[in-house]
N, C-alpha and C positions, 0 to 999 in steps of 0.2 A: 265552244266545244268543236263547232265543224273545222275551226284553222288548229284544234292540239293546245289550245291557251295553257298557259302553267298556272293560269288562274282560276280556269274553269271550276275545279273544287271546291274555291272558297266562295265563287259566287253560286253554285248548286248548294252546299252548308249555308249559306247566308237566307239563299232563295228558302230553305225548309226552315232555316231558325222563324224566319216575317211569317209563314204561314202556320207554324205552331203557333205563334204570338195572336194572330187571326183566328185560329178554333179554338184556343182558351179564351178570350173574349167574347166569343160567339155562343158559346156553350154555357155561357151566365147567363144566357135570356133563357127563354120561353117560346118564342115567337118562331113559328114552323120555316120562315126565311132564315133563322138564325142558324135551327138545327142544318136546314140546309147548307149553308155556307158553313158551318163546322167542320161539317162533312167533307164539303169539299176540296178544305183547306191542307186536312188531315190528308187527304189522298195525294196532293200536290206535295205537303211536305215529303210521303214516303218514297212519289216518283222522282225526287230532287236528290236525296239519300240514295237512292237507287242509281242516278246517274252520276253520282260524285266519286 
């Protein structure tokens, strides 16, 4: 992103596809670390959408 890559959008869409895949898995537990990292995965996906 900081050189203009023609590619930067596929890997910011790539980077938010791993990290939805990350809070759907995460969000089958129970376990208060899980919700955590759900969470946080979800936030990442949307700041990766955000910079795509």
């Amino acid at each position: 992103m900081a050189r203009d890559s023609s590619r930067a959008k596929e890997v910011c869409s790539l980077c938010a596809s791993i990290c939805d895949a990350c809070a759907s898995e995460c969000e089958k537990h129970q376990h208060e670390h899980c919700k955590q990292c759900a969470e946080a995965c979800r936030r990442c996906a949307e700041q990766c959408r955000a910079m795509g």
